[in-house]
PyMOL commands that place a pseudoatom at each C-alpha (Angstrom):
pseudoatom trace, name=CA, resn=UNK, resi=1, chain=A, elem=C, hetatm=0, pos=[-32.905, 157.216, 15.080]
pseudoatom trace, name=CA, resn=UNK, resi=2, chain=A, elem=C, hetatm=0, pos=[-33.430, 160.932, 14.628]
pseudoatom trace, name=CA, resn=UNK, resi=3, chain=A, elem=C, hetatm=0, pos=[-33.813, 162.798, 11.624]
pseudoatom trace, name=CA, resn=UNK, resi=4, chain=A, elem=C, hetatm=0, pos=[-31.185, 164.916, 9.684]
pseudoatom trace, name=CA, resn=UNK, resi=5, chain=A, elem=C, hetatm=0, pos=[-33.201, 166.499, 6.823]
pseudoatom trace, name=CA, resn=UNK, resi=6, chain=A, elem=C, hetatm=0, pos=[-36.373, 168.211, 6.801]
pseudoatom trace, name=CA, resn=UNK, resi=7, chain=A, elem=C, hetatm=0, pos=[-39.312, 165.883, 7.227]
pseudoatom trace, name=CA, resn=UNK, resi=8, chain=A, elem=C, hetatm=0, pos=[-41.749, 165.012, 4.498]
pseudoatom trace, name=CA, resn=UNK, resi=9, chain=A, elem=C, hetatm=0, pos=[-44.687, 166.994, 5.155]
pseudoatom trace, name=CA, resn=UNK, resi=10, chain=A, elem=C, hetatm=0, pos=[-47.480, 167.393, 2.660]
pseudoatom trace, name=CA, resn=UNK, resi=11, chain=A, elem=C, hetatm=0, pos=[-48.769, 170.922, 5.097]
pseudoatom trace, name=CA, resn=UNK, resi=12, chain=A, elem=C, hetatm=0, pos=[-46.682, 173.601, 5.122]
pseudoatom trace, name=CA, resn=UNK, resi=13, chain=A, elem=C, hetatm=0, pos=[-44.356, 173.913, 8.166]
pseudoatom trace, name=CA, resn=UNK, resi=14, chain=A, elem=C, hetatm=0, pos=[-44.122, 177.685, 10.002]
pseudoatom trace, name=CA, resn=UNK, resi=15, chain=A, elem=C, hetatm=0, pos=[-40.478, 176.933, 10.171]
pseudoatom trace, name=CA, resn=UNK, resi=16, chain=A, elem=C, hetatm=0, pos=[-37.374, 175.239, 10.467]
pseudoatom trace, name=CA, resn=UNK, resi=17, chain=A, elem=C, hetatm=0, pos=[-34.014, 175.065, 11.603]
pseudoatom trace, name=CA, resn=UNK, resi=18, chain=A, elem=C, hetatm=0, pos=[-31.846, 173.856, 8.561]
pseudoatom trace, name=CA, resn=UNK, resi=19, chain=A, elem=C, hetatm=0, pos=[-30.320, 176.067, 6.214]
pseudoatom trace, name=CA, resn=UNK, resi=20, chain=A, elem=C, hetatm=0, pos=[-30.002, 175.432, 3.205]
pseudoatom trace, name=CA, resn=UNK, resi=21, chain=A, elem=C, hetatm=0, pos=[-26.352, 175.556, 4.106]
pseudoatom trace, name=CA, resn=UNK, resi=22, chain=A, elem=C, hetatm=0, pos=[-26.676, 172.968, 6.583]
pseudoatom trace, name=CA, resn=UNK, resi=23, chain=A, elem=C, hetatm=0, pos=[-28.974, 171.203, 3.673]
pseudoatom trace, name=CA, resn=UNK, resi=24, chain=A, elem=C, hetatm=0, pos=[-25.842, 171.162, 1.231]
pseudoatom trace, name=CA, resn=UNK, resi=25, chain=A, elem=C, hetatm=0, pos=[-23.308, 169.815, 3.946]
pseudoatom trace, name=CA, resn=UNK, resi=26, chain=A, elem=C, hetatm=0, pos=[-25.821, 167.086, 5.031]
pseudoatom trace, name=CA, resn=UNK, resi=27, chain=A, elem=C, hetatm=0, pos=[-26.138, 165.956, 1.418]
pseudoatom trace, name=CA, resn=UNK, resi=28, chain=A, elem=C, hetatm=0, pos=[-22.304, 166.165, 0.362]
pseudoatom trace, name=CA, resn=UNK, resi=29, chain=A, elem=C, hetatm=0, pos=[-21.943, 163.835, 4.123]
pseudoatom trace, name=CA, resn=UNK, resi=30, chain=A, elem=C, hetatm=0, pos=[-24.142, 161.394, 2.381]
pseudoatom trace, name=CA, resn=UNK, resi=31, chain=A, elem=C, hetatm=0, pos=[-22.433, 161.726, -1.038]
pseudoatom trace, name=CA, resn=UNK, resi=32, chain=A, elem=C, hetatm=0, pos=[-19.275, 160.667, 1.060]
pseudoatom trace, name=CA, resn=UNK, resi=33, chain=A, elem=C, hetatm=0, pos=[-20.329, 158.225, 2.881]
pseudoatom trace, name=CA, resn=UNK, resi=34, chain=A, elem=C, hetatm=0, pos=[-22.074, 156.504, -0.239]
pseudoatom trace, name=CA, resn=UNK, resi=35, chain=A, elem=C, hetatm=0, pos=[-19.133, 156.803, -2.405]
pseudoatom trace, name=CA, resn=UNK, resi=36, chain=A, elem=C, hetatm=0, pos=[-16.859, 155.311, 0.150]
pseudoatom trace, name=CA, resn=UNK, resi=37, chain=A, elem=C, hetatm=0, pos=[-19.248, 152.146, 0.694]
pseudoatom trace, name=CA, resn=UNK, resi=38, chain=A, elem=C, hetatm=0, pos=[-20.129, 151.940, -2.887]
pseudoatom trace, name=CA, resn=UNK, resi=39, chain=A, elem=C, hetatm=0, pos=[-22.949, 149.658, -2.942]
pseudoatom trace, name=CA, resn=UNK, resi=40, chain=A, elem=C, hetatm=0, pos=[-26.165, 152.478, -2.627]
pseudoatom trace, name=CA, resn=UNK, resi=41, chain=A, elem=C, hetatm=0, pos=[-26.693, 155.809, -4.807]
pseudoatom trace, name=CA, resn=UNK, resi=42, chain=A, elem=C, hetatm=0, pos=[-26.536, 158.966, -2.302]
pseudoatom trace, name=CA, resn=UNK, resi=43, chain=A, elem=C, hetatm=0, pos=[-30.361, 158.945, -3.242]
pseudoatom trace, name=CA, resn=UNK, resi=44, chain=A, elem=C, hetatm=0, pos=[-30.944, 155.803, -1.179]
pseudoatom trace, name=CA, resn=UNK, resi=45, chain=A, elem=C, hetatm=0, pos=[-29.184, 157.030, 1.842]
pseudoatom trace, name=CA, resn=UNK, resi=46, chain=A, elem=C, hetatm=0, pos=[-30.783, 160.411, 1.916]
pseudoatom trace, name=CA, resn=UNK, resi=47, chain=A, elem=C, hetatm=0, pos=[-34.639, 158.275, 0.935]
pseudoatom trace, name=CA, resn=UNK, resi=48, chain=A, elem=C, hetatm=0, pos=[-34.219, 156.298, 3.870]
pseudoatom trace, name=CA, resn=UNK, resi=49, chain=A, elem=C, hetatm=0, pos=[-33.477, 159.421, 5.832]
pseudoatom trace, name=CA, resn=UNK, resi=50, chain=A, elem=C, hetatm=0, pos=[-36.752, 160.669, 4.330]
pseudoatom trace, name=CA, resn=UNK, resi=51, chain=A, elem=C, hetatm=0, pos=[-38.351, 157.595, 5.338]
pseudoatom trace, name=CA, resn=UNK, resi=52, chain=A, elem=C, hetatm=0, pos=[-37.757, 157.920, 8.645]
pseudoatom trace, name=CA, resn=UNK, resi=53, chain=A, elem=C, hetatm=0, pos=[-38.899, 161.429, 8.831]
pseudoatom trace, name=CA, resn=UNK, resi=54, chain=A, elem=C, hetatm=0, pos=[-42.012, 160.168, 7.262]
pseudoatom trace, name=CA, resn=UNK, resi=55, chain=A, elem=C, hetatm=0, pos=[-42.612, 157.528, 9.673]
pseudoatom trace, name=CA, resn=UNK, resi=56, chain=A, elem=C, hetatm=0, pos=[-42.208, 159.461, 12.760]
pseudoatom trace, name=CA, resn=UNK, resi=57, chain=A, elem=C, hetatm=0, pos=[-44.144, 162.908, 11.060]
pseudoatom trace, name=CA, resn=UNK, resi=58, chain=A, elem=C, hetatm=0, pos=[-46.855, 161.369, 9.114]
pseudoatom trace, name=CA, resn=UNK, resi=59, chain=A, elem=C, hetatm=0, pos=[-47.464, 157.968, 10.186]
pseudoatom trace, name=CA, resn=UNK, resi=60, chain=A, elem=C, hetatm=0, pos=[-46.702, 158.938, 14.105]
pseudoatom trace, name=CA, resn=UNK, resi=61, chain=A, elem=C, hetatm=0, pos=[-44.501, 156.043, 14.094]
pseudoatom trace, name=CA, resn=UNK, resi=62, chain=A, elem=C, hetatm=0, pos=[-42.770, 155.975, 17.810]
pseudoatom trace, name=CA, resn=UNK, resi=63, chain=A, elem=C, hetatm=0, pos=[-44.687, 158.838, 18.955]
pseudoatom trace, name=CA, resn=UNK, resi=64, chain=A, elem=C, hetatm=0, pos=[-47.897, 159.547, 21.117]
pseudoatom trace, name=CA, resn=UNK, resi=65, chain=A, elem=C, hetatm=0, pos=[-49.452, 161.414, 18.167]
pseudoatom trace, name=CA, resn=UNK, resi=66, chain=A, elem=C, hetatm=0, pos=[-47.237, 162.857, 15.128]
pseudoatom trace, name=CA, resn=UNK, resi=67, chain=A, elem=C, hetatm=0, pos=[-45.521, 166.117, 15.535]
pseudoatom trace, name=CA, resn=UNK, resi=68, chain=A, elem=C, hetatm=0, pos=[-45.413, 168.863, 12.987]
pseudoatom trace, name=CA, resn=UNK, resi=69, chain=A, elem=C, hetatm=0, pos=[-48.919, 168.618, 12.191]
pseudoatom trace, name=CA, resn=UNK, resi=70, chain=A, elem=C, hetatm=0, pos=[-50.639, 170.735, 14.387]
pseudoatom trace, name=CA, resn=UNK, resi=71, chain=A, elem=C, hetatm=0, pos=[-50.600, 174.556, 14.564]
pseudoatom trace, name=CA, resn=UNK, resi=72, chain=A, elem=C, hetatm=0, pos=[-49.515, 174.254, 18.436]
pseudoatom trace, name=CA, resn=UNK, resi=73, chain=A, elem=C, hetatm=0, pos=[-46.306, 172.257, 17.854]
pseudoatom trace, name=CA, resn=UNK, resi=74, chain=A, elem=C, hetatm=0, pos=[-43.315, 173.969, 18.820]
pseudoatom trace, name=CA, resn=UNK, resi=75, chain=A, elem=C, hetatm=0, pos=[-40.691, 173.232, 16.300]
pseudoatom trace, name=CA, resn=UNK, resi=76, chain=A, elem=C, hetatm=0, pos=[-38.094, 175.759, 18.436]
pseudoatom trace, name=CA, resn=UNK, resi=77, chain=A, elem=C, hetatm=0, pos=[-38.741, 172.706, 21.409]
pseudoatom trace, name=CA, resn=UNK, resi=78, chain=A, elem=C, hetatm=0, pos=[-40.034, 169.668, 19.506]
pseudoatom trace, name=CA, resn=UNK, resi=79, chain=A, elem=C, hetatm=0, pos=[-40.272, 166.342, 21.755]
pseudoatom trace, name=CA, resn=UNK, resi=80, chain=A, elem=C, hetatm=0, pos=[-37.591, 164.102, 22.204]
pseudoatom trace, name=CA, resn=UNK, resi=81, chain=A, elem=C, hetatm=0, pos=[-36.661, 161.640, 19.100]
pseudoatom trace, name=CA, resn=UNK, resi=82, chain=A, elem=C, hetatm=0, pos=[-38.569, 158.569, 18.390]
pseudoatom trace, name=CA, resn=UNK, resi=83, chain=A, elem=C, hetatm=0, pos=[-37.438, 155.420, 18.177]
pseudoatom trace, name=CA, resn=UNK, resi=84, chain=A, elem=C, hetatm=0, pos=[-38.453, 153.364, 15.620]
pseudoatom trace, name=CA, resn=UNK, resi=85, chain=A, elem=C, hetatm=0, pos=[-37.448, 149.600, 15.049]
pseudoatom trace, name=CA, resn=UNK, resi=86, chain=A, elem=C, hetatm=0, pos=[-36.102, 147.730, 12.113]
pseudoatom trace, name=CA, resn=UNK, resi=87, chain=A, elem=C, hetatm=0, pos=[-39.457, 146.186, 11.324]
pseudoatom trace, name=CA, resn=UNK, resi=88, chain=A, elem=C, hetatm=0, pos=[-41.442, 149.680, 11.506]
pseudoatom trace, name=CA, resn=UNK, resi=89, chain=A, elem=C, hetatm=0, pos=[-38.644, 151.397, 10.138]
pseudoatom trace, name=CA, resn=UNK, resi=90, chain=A, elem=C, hetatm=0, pos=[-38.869, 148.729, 6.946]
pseudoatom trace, name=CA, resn=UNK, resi=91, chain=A, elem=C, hetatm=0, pos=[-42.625, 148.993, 6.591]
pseudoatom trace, name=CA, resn=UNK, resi=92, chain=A, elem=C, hetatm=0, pos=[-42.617, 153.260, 6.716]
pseudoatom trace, name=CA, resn=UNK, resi=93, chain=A, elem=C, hetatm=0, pos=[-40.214, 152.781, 3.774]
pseudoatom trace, name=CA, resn=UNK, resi=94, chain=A, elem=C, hetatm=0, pos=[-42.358, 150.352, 1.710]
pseudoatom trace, name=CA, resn=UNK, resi=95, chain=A, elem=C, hetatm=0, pos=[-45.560, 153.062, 2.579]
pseudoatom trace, name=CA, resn=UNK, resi=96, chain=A, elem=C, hetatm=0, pos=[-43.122, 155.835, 1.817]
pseudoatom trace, name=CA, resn=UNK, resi=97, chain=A, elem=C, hetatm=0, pos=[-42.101, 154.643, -1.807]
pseudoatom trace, name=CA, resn=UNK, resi=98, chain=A, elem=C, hetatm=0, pos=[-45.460, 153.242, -3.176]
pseudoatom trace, name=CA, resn=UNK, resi=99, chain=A, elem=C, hetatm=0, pos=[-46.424, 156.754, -2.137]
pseudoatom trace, name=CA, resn=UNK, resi=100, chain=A, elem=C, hetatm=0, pos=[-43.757, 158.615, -4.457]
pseudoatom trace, name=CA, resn=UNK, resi=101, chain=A, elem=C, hetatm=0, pos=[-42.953, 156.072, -7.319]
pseudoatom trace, name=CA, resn=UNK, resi=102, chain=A, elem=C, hetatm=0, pos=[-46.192, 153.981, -7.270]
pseudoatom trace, name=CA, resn=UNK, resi=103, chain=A, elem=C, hetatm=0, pos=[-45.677, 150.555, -9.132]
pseudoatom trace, name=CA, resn=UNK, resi=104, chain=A, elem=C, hetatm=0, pos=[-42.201, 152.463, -10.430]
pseudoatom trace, name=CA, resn=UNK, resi=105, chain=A, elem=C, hetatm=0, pos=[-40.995, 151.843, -6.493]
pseudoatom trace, name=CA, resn=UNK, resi=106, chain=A, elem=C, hetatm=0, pos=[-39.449, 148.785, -7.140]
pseudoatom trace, name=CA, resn=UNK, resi=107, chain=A, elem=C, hetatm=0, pos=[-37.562, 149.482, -9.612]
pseudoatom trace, name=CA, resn=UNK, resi=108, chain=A, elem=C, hetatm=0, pos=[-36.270, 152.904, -8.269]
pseudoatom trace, name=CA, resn=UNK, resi=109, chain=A, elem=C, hetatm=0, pos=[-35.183, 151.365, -5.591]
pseudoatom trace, name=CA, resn=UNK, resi=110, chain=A, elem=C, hetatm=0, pos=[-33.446, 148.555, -7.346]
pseudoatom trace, name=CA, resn=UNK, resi=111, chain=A, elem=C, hetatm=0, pos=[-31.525, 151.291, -9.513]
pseudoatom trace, name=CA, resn=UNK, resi=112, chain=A, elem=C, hetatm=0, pos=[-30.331, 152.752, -6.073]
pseudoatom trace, name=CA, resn=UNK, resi=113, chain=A, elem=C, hetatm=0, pos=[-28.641, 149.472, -5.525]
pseudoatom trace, name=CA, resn=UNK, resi=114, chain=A, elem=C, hetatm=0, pos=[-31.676, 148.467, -3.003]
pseudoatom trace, name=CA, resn=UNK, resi=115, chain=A, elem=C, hetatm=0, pos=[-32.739, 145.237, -3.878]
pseudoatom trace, name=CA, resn=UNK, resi=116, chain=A, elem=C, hetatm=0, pos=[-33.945, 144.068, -0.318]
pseudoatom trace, name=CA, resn=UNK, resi=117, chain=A, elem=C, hetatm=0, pos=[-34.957, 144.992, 3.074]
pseudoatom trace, name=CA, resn=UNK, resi=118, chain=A, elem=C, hetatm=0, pos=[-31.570, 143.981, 4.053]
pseudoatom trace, name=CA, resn=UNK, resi=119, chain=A, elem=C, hetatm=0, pos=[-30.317, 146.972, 1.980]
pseudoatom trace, name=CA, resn=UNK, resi=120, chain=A, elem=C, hetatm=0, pos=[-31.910, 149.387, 4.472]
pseudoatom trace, name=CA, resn=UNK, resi=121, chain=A, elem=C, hetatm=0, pos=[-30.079, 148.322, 7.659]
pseudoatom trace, name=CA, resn=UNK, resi=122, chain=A, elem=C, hetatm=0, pos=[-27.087, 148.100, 5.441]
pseudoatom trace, name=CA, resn=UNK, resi=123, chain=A, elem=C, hetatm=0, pos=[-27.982, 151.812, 4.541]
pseudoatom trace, name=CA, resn=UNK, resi=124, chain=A, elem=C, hetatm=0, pos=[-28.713, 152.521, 8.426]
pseudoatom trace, name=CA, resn=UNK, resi=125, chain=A, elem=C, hetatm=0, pos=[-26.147, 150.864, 9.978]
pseudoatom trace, name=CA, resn=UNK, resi=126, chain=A, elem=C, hetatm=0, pos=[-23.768, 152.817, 7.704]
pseudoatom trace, name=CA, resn=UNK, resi=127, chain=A, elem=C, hetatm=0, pos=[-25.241, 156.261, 8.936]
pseudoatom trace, name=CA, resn=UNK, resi=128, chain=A, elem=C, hetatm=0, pos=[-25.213, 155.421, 12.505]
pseudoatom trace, name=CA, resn=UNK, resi=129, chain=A, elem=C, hetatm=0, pos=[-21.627, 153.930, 11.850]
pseudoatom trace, name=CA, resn=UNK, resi=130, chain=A, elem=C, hetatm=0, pos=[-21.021, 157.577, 10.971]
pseudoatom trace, name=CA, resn=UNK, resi=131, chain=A, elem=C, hetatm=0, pos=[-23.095, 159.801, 13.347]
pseudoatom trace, name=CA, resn=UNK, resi=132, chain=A, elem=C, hetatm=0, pos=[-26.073, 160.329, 11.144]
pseudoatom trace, name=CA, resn=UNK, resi=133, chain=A, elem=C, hetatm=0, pos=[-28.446, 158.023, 12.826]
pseudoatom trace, name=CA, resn=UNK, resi=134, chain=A, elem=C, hetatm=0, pos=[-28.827, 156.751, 16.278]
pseudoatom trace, name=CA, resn=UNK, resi=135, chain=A, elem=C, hetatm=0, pos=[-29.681, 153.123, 17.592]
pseudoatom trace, name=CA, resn=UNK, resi=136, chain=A, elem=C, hetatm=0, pos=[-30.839, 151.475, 21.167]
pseudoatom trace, name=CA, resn=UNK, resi=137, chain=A, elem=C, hetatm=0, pos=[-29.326, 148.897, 22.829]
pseudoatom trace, name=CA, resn=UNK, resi=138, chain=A, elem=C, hetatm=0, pos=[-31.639, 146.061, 21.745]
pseudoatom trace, name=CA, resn=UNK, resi=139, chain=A, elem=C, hetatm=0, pos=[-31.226, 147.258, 17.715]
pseudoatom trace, name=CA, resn=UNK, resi=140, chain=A, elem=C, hetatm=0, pos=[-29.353, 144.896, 15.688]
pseudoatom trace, name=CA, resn=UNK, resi=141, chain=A, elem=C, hetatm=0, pos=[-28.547, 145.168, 11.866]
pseudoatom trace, name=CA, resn=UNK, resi=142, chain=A, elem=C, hetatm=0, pos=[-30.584, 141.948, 11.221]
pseudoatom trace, name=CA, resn=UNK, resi=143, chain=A, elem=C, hetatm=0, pos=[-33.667, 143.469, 12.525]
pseudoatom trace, name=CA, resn=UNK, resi=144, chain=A, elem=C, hetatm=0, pos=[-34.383, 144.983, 9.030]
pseudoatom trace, name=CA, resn=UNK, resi=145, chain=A, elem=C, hetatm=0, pos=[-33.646, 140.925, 7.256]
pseudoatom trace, name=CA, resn=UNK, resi=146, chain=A, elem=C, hetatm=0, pos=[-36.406, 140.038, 5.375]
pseudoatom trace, name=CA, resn=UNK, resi=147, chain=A, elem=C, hetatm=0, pos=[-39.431, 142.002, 5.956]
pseudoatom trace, name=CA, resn=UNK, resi=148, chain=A, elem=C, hetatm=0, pos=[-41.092, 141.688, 2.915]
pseudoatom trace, name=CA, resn=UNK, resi=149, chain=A, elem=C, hetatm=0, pos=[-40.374, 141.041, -1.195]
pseudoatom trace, name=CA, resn=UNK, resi=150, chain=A, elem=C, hetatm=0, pos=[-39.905, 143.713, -3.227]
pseudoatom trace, name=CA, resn=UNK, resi=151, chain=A, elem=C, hetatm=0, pos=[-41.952, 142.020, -6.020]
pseudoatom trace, name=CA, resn=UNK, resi=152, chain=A, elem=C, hetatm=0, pos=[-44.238, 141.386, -3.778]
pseudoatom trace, name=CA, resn=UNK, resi=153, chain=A, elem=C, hetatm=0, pos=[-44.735, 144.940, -1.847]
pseudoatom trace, name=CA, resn=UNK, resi=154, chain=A, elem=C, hetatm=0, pos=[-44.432, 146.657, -4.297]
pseudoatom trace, name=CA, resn=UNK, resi=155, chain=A, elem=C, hetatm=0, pos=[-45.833, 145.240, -7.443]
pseudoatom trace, name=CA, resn=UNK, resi=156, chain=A, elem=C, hetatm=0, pos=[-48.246, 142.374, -6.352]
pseudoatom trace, name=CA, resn=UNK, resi=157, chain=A, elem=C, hetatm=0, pos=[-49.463, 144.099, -3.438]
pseudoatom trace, name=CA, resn=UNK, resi=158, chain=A, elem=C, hetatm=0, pos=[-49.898, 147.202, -5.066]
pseudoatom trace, name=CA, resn=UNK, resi=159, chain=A, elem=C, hetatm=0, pos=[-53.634, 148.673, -5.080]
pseudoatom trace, name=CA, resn=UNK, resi=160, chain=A, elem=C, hetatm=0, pos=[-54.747, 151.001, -7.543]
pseudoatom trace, name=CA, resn=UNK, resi=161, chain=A, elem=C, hetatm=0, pos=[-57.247, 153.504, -7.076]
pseudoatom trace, name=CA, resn=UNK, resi=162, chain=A, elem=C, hetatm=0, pos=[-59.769, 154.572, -9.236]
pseudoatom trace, name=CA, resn=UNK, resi=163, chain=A, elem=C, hetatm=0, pos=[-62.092, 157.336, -8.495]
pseudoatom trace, name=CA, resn=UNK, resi=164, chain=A, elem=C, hetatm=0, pos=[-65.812, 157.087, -9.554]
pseudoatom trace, name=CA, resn=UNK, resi=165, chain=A, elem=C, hetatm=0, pos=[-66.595, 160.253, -11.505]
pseudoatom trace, name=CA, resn=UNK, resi=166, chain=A, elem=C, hetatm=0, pos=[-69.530, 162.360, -9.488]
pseudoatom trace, name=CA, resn=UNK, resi=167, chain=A, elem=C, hetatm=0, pos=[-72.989, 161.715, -10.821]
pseudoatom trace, name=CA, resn=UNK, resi=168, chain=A, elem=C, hetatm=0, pos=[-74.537, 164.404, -8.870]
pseudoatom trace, name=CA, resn=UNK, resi=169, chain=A, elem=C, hetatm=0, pos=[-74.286, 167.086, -11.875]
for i in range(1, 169): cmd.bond("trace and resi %d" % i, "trace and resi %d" % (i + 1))
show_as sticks, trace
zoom trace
């Protein structure tokens, strides 16, 4: 599944392809599509995008090593696309959103119109059904059923972190 929008990167990339122009037509594509399906916001389509950009720059999901982090990777001749499967695909995105929205993730998503992980591979199936994201031969739409509870992954589960203040002064 390759990426469409500029990945998630918390280091500054030397550059990149897409426009801004290109940005805005990506984005109204999305708009489109989610108006036409109904069921997700634009802002789920374009944070599972994200997600996968995320998964495949930061995590190194379906890669050797991640790319884009490293002052000798080429982004004029980057390596082929990863691949990444339902399951990792569906775990990147739980990651992804306790990273942005913290024990808010759940119900971001749920205002989206994302209530489980069946809602992603609704939301991927619907971009590859349109050219926006690839799939393998072996992928299947129920590869992203039931992965995990959204109570569960995202409240429950959720770990915060407290830092110790510094007794060294």
């Amino acid at each position: 599944m390759p990426r469409k929008f500029l990945p998630y990167s918390r280091k500054k990339r030397r550059s990149n392809s897409m426009t801004s122009t290109a940005m805005s037509e990506a984005l109204r594509r999305l708009a489109e599509i989610a108006t036409r399906d109904g069921r997700y916001s634009v802002d789920a389509y374009v944070f599972v995008q994200q997600s996968l950009a995320y998964a495949q720059f930061e995590l190194g999901m379906g890669r050797p090593r991640p790319f884009g982090v490293d002052e000798d990777d080429d982004f004029e001749n980057p390596p082929p696309e990863a691949h990444l499967t339902g399951q990792q695909l569906c775990e990147a995105i739980r990651l992804y959103a306790a990273e942005l929205y913290g024990l808010m993730a759940k119900v971001v998503l749920n205002s989206w119109g994302v209530k489980t992980t069946s809602d992603f591979g609704e939301i991927v199936y619907k971009l590859i059904e349109v050219g926006e994201m690839t799939k393998s031969e072996t992928d299947r739409r129920e590869d992203f059923d039931g992965h995990y509870d959204f109570t569960e992954a995202f409240q429950r589960d959720y770990k915060i972190s407290i830092l110790e203040p510094d007794d060294s002064e």
